[in-house]
N, C-alpha and C positions, 0 to 999 in steps of 0.2 A: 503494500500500500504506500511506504513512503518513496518510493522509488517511482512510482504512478503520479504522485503529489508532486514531486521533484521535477520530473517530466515534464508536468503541465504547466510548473513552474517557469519553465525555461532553463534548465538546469539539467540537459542529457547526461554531463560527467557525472553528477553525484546518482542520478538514476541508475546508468549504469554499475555504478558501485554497490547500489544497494539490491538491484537484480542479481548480479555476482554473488552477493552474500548469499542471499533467497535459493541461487542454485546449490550455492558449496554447503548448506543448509537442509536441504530437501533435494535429496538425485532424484534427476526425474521430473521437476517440475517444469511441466513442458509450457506452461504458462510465464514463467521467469522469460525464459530463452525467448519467447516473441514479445515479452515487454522489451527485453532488451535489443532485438531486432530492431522495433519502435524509437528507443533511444537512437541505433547507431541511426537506423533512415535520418533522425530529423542530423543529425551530424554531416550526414551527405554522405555518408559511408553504403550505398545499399550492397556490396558487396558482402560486407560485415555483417546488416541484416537479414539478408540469403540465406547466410550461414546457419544464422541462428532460428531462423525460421525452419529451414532445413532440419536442425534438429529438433526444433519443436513437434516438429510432424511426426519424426522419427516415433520420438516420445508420446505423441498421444495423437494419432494419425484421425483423428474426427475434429480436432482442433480447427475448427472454419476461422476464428479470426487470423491462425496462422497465415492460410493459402491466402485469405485478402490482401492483404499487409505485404506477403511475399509479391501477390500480383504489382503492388504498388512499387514496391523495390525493382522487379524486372521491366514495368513500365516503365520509370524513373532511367532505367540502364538502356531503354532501347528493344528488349525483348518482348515486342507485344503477342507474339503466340506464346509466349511462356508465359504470361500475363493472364489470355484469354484462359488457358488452361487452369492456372489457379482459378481464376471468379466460375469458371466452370465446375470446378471441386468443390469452392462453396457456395454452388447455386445444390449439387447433389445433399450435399449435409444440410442448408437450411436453403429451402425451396420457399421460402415467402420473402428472401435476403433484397431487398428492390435496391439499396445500393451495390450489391452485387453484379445485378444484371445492369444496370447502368454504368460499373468500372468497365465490365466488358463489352459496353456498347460503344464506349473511349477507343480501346484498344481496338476494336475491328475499324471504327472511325480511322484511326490510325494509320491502320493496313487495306485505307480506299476501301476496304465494306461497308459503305455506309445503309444499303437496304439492312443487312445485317444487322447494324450498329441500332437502327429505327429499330427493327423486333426488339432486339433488347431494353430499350426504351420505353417503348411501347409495354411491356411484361412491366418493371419498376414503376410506371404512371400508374400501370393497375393496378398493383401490391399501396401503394402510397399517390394517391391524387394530388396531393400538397407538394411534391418535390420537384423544388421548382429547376434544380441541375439538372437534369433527366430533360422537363421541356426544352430548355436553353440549350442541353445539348443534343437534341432532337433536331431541333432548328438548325444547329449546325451541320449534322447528316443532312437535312430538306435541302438546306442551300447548296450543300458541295452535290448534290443532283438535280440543279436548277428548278428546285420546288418551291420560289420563294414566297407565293403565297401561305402555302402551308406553315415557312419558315418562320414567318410576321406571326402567325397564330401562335406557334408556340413560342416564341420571344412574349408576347404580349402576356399569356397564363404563366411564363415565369416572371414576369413585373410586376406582376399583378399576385403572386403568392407573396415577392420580395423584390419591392417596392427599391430599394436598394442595390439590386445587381445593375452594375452599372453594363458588365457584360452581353445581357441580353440587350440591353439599349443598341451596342456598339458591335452586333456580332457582322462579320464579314464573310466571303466565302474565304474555308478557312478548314486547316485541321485542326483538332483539339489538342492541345501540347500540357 
């Protein structure tokens, strides 16, 4: 917990330290090893995170926030099928995950699937009607296949969930980065 707090804190070194503890503490704790995944990502390290995500699966292979968090380290690197395949892992363990299937609407975005990247979207908008990322980045699949009427609709229902993303105001054709 104080390694979570630390975290949030803005404080990855001392997170990590106290993840460390947590593991040399309890073997096995495959939860430890994806916090500290968590820390090294926000350090820039997602090589380091990998790692330790990797072992966290090892350790407790139904661990769905593992594969996300990994998904986001191998996006982060450039790997967006090693990406799509994680948020695929935890669409199987928790099947109602709508940020899920919206990480992995990124990634095929990513790799020009954008029909694709829409189903996925489209699945996340159903599980969660309120999310406003999912329309914003819907619209961005619509536009990168000259749909921009469609594009406008969902820019507007993500302004209109969050009144504040300045992103949907300003989206372009465009990849998601």
């Amino acid at each position: 917990g104080r390694g979570n707090a630390k975290r949030e804190m803005g404080d990855p070194e001392g997170a990590i330290a106290d993840y460390e503890r947590a593991i040399r503490f309890k073997l096995g704790y495959a939860e430890a090893y994806a916090n500290r995944g968590n820390a090294r990502l926000d350090q820039g390290d997602p090589k380091g995170a990998i790692a330790d995500y990797d072992q966290a699966i090892r350790l407790k292979p139904d661990l769905a926030l593992a594969y996300t968090n990994r998904g986001f380290a191998k996006r982060r690197q450039g790997d967006f099928e090693g990406a799509i395949a994680d948020r695929s892992a935890t669409i199987r363990l928790e099947p109602d995950h709508a940020t899920a299937y919206s990480n992995r609407g990124s990634s095929y975005s990513n790799l020009d699937q954008d029909q694709r990247a829409i189903e996925d979207y489209d699945k996340a908008i159903k599980l969660d009607p309120n999310y406003a990322v999912a329309y914003s980045n819907r619209g961005i699949s619509y536009r990168n296949l000259d749909q921009d009427e469609r594009a406008i609709e969902d820019y507007d229902e993500a302004i209109k969930l969050d009144p504040d993303n300045a992103e949907a105001y300003n989206k372009l054709k465009m990849r998601i980065v």
